[in-house]
C-alpha positions as CSV (number, residue, x, y, z in Angstrom):
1,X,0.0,0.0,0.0
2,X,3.0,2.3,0.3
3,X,5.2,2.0,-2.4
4,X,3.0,4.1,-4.7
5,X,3.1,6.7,-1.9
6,X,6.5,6.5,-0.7
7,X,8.6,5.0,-3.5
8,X,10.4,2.2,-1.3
9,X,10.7,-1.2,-1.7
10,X,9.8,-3.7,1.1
11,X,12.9,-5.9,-0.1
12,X,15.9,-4.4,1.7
13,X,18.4,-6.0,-1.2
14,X,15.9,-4.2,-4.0
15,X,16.7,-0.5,-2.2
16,X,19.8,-1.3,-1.0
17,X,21.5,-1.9,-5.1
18,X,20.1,1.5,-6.5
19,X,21.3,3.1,-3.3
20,X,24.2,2.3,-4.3
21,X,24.5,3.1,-7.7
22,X,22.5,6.3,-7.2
23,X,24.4,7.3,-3.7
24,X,23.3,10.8,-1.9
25,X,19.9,11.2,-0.2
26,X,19.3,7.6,-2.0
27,X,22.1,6.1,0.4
28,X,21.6,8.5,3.6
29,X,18.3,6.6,3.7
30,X,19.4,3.0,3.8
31,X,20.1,2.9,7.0
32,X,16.3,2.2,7.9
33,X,16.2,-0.7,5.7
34,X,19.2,-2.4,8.3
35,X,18.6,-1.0,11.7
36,X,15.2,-1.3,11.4
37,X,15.0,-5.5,10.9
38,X,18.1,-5.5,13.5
39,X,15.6,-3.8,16.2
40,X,12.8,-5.3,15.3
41,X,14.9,-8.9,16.0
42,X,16.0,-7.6,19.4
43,X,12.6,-6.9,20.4
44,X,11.1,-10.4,19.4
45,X,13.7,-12.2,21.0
46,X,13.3,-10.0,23.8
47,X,9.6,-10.8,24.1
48,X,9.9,-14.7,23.3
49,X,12.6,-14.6,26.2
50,X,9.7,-13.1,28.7
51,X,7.0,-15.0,27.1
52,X,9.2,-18.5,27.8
53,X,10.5,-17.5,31.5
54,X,6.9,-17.0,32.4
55,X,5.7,-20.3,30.7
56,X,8.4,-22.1,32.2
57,X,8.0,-20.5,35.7
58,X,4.7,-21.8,35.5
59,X,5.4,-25.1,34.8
60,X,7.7,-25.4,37.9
């Protein structure tokens, strides 16, 4: 629903090869496209670490 709004990809490797051969605002902004997945990792494992203590607390 956004890429005719925003222009992006959802496919980090799709932005991140134009950025490239483009570079300037193009590359400033592919920094979303890495942190972004690498936070959102933290956080699940994060939650699935809290959501397993509890389920194994429970179990004891």
């Amino acid at each position: 629903m956004g890429i005719p709004l925003t222009g992006t990809s959802v496919n980090p490797a799709r932005s991140l090869a134009p950025a490239l051969v483009m570079g300037g605002q193009a590359l400033s902004q592919v920094w979303v496209f890495i942190v972004g997945p690498a936070i959102g990792a933290i956080i699940a494992g994060l939650i699935y670490k809290f959501l397993y203590s509890e389920k194994e607390a429970s179990l004891n």
